[in-house]
N, C-alpha and C positions, 0 to 999 in steps of 0.2 A: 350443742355446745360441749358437753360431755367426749362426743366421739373426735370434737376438734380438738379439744386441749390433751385426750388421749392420739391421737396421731405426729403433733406438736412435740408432744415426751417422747416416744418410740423415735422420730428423727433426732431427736438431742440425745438419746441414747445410742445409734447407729453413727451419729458424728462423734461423739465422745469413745465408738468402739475402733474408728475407720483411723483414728488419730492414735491411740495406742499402740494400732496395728502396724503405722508407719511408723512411727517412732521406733517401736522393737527390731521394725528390718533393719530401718538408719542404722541404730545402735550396732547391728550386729554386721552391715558392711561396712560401717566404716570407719568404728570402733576397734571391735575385737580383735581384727586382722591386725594393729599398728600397735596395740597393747603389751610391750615385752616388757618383764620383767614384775617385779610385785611393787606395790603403790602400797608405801610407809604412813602413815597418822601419826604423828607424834599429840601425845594427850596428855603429857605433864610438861611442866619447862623446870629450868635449872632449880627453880629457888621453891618448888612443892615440897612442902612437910610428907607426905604421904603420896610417893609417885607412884606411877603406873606404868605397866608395861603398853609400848605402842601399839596400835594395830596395823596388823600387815594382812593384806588382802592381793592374793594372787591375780594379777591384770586381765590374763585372755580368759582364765573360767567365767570368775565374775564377771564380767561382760557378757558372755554369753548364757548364761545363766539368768543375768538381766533381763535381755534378750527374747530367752524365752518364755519369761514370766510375762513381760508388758504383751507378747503377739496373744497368750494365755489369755489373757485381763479384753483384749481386744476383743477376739473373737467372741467369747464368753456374753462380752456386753452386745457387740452385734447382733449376735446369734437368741440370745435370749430375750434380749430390750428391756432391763433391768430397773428401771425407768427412778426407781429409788438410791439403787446403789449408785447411780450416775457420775457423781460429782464426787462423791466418798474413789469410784476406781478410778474417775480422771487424776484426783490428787495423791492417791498411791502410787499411779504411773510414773507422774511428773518425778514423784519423789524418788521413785527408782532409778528413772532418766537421769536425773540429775547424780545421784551417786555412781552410775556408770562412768558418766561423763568425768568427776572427779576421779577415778580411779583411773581412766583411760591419761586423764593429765599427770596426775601422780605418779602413774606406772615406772620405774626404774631410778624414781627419786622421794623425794618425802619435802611432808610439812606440816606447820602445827595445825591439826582440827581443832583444838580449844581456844587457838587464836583468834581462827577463823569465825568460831562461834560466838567468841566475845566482839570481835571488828563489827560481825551481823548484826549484834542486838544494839552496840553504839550507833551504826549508820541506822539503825531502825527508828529512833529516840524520835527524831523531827519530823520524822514521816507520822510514827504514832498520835505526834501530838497535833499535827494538820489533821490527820484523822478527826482527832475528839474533838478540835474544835469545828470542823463539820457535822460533826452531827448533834454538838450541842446545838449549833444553829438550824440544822433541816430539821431536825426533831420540833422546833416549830413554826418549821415553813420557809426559812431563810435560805437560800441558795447560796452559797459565801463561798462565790471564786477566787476572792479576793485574800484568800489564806496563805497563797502566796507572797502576795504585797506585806502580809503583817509579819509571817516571817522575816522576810528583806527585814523588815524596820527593826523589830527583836536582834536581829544583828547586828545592823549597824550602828543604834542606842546602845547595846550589850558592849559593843567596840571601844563608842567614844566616850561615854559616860563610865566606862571600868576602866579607860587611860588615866581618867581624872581622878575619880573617887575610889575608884578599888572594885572587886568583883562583884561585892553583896549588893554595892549600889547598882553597876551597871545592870545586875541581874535583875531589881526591883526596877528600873528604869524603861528598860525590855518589854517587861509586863505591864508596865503601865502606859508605855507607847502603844503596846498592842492591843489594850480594852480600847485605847482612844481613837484606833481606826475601827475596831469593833462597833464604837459607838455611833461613828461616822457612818459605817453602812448601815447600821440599822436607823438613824436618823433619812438617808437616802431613801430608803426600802421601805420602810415603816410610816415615816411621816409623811413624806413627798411622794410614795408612792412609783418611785423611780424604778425602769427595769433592772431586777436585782445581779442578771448577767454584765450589762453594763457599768452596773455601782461596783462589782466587782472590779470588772477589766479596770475600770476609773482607777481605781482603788491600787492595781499592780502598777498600772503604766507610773502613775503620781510618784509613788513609792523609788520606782527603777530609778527614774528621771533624778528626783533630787538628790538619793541614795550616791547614785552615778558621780553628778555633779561632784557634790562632795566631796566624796574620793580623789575625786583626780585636781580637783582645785585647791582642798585644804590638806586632805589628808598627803599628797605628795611633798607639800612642801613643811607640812609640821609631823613627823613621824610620828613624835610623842603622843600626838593621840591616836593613835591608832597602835597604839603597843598593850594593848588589855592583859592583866594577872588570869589563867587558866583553870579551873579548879580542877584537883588533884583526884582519885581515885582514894574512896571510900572504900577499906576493907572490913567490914563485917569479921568481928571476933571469931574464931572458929568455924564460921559455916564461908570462910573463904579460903579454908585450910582445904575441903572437902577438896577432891580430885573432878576436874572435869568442870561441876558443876559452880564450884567456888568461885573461880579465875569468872564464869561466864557472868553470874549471878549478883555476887556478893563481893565484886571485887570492881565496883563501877561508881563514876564520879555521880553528881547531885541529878542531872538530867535524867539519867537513867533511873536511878530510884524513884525520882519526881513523876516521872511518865508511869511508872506501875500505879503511884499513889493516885496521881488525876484521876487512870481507868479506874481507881476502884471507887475515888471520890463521885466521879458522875455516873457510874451505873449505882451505885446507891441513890444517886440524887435523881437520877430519871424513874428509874423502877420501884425503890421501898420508902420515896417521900411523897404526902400530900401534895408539895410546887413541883414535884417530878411528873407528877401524874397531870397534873394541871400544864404544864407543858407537853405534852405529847396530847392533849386533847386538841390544845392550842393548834398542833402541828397537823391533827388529822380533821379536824371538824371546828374550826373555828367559830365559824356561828354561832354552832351549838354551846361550845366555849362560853360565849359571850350571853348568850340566853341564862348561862347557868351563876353568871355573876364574875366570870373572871376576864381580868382587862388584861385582853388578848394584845395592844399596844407594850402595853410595860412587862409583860410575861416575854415578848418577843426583845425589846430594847435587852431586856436584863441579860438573855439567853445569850445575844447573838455581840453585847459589850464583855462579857466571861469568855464568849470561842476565842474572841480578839487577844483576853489576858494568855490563854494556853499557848497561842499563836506566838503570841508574842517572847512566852516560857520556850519554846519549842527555836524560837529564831536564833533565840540567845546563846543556843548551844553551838551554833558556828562558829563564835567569837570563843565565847565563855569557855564553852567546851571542849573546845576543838584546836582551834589556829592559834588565838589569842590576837586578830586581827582580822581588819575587815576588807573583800574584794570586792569588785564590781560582778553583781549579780553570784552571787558565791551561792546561794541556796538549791539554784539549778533544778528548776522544776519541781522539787522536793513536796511542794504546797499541791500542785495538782496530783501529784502521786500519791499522797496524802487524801483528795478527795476519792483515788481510786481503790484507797483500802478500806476508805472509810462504806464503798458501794460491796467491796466485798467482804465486810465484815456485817454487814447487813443495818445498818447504823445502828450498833451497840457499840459501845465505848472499847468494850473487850473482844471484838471482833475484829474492831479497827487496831489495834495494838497485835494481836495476833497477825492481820494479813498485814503490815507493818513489818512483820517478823521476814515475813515472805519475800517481800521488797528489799528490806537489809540486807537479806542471803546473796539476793542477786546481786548486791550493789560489790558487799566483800567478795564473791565469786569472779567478778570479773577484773579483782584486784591480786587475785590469788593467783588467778588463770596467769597474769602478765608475770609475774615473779615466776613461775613456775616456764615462763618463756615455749608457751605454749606456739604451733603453728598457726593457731587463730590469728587475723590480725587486732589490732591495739581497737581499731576504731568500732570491730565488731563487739569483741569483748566490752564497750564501752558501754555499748546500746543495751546491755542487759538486762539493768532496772526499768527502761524503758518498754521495753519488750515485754518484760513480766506485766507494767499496765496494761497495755495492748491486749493480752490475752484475758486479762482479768476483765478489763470495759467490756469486750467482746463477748462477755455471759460465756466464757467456757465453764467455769465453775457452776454455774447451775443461775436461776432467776432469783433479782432480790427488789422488794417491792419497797418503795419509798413511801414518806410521810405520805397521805393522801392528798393534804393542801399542798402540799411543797411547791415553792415558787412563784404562790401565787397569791399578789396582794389581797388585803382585807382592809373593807369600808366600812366602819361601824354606820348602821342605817340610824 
């Protein structure tokens, strides 16, 4: 068993060496060559207390410098089978790649990186927060594809409920839509015993369908509700003065704050409380669970009505946060990209908000690339956040092992 799961590593390491390798030629045929002139950063905007000077970064060196660091990183990991460093030099790579590629788009023009940084961690917000409520619900056993569907609703509640009563309402509205399909799947899944992939899908198509309706029956012909109050951007006293970090940080509306607080709210509740811990027993040994006195029923209903409220926090920021209005299917996938952070963050709360971060990047990247009137076409650039899933499900990042129950029901004897 030993010399399988060592031959298993040594291939993941020669795949993760083989891919560097080509990436650094790519980079360096079909980069460096087109690269004139130097690619501007602008890192403060008009109105910073405390600017800074921009960063200018010469186009054909870097590049090729790039270049020759990722074919480095390649062979290195080929040649040796590194089998630890694996995943650690696959995301060095990428990260290099990707600054290539920004420098190669930049090259003889400029634009803001602190924009850019703040647009990333805004588009990150709904993803992170699909994240967390994924894994507050596999953390015991709950499959919840259906994060999707709760988003939708947190939007379009956030929509119609903040045309009428104001934002606090629709925001609280959102979150309470979203426990109550929360509590729908876990009544599905929990009590009925219904397949939890399907109580999901149930759960998106239901959502779309009426959502849909909606819109195109009421909301066209009464605007007014459909006109929600936005909430505004929070700046934090002084540490949004900071340069750089302020604008990203401490200069962001309720969503954003909210999604750091949730992540630290549920890894304290998973990891340093007694029903924390009692929930992950739930999620890996339920039986056992249940031999030791804890009703693994209500420990799952409670978990998996909470993912639904996050979901539902996390939907609202389309309306709330964002538009201040509601589209037909406006969340666009967000919910299962969300479950693919939540695989690559290994289901921690803080994993999932980090590769969260990853997903946000791609999402502003391919919004930057189109202003920047890149060669790429529109629709390629599109696919980016897409693509970053892709790679991530695809275990390039390395293996992550899920609850052990996950998915699958339990019958008290």
């Amino acid at each position: 068993m030993t010399a399988l799961i060592d031959k298993a590593q040594q291939r993941h390491t020669r795949i993760t060496g083989a891919i560097l390798i080509v990436l650094g030629v790519l980079i360096a045929v079909f980069l460096a060559t087109d690269a004139n002139g130097v690619a501007t950063f602008r890192l403060s905007r008009p109105t910073d207390v405390w600017p800074v000077p921009n960063l200018v970064v010469p186009g054909g060196p870097f590049i090729y410098v790039a270049a020759a660091f990722l074919t480095f990183l390649g062979v290195r990991q080929y040649l040796r089978g590194a089998a630890r460093w694996s995943a650690l030099s696959l995301g060095i790579g990428l990260a290099i790649a990707v600054a290539a590629f920004l420098v190669w788009a930049t090259a003889g023009k400029s634009f803001s990186l602190t924009g850019m940084l703040q647009a990333s961690l805004v588009r990150a917000v709904p993803i992170a927060l699909g994240g967390m409520a994924g894994v507050l619900s596999e953390r015991v056993a709950v499959v919840n594809i259906g994060i999707e569907g709760m988003l939708l609703a947190g939007a379009f509640t956030g929509a119609l409920v903040g045309s009428l009563a104001g934002g606090v309402a629709g925001l609280a509205a959102a979150v309470a839509v979203g426990g109550l399909f929360g509590f729908v799947l876990a009544a599905l899944v929990v009590t009925y015993r219904m397949d939890q992939i399907i109580a999901g899908v149930f759960i998106n198509l239901f959502v779309l369908g009426l959502t849909s309706y909606i819109s195109s029956q009421v909301f066209q012909q009464y605007r007014a509700l459909n006109n929600a109050p936005v909430f505004r951007a929070i700046e934090i006293p002084v540490l949004s003065d900071i340069p750089v970090v302020g604008p990203v940080l401490f200069s962001q509306n309720i969503f954003v704050y909210g999604a750091f607080i949730i992540a630290g709210l549920a890894t304290y509740y998973l990891f340093h409380t007694r029903h924390g811990l009692r929930a992950r027993a739930v999620g890996e040994h339920p039986r056992a669970a249940d031999t030791l006195g804890i009703n693994v029923y209500r420990t799952r209903y409670i978990n998996v009505t909470v993912a639904g409220m996050v979901a539902g926090f996390g939907g609202a920021w389309f309306t709330l946060g964002s538009v201040g209005r509601f589209d037909e299917g406006m969340t666009g996938g967000r919910g299962f990209i969300g479950l693919a952070a939540m695989i690559f963050g290994r289901w921690h709360p803080v994993g999932a908000l980090l590769a969260a971060l990853v997903f946000g990047f791609a999402d502003s990247l391919q919004q930057k690339l189109a202003l920047l009137r890149t060669p790429i076409p529109s629709e390629f650039l599109a696919m980016a956040p897409y693509i970053a899933t892709i790679i991530v499900v695809a275990g390039l990042v390395g293996r992550a092992r899920p609850p052990a129950a996950d998915g699958k029901p339990y019958v008290k004897e």
